[in-house]
N, C-alpha and C positions, 0 to 999 in steps of 0.2 A: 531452576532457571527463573530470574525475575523477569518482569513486564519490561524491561528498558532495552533487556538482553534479546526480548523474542522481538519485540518492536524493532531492532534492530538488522536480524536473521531477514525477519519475515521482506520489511525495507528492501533487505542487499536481493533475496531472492526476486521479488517483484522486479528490481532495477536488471538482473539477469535474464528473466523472462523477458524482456523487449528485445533485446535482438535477437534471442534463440528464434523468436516467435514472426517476427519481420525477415530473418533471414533463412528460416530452414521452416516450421512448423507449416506458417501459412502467410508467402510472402502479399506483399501488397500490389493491386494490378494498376492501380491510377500512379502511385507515386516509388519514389528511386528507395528501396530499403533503408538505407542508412536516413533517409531526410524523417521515414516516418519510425524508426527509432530512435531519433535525436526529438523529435516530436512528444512521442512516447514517452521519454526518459526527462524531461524539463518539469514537470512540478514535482519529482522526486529527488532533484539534484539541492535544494536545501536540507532536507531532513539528513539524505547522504552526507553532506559536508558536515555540517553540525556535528552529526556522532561521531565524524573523524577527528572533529575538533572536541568532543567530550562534550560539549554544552548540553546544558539544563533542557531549554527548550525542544532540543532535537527531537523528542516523541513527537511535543505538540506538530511540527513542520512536518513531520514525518505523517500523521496522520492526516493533515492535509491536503498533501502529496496525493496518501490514498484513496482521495474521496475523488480526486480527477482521475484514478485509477480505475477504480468502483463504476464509475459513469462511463468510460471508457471502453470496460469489460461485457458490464449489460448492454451496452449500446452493437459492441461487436457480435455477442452472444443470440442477439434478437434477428439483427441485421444480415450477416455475413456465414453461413450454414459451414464453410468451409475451416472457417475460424471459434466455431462454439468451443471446440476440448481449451487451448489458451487460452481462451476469453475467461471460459468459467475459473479455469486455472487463475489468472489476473484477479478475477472477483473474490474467490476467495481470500488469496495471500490480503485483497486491501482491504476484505473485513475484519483480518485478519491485528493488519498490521492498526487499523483503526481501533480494535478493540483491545488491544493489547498498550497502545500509546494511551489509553482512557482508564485503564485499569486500576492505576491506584488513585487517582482523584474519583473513579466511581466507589470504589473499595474504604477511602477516608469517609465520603459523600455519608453513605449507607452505615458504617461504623458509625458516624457522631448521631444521624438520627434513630438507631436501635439503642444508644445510651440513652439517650434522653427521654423515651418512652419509658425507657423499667424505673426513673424516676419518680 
């Protein structure tokens, strides 16, 4: 499985995880479920589109998607005791989804500078 394909997986799961998580795991007590998975779900709805559209950039959006995920998760995880098992859940998949959208430009990164040492 390449880095675009897991980037991808990891993305659609993460964007799955918000309503399972808003409407059954641990819903929310201030606000209406659906408002706070449409909430949830808005800096992941680029990197989504993109892949459906094939484009280049779709990791990159996609991992930045994750990082307001990531913040999200630990924020939930610290915060709300009732919500730690999803939250960590969330945290992972968007370190997930982050280190997998990073992959091959860390992977070229590190390649050209171990050529140029054995020089």
């Amino acid at each position: 499985m390449n880095a675009r394909r897991l980037t991808a997986i990891a993305l659609l799961a993460l964007a799955l995880l918000a309503p399972l998580w808003q409407f059954a795991l641990a819903p929310p007590q201030r606000l209406p479920a659906w408002l706070a998975t449409a909430v949830q779900l808005v800096p992941l709805v680029p990197g989504l589109v993109l892949f459906a559209l094939h484009r280049r950039t779709a990791p990159f959006w996609a991992g930045l998607g994750a990082l307001f995920a990531f913040c999200h998760g630990v924020m939930e995880a610290f915060g709300a005791p009732a919500a730690r098992v999803p939250a960590l859940i969330e945290t992972a998949l968007a370190v997930l989804v982050v280190f997998a959208s990073s992959w091959n430009g860390l992977r070229n990164r590190f390649a050209r500078s171990t050529d140029s040492r054995s020089r």
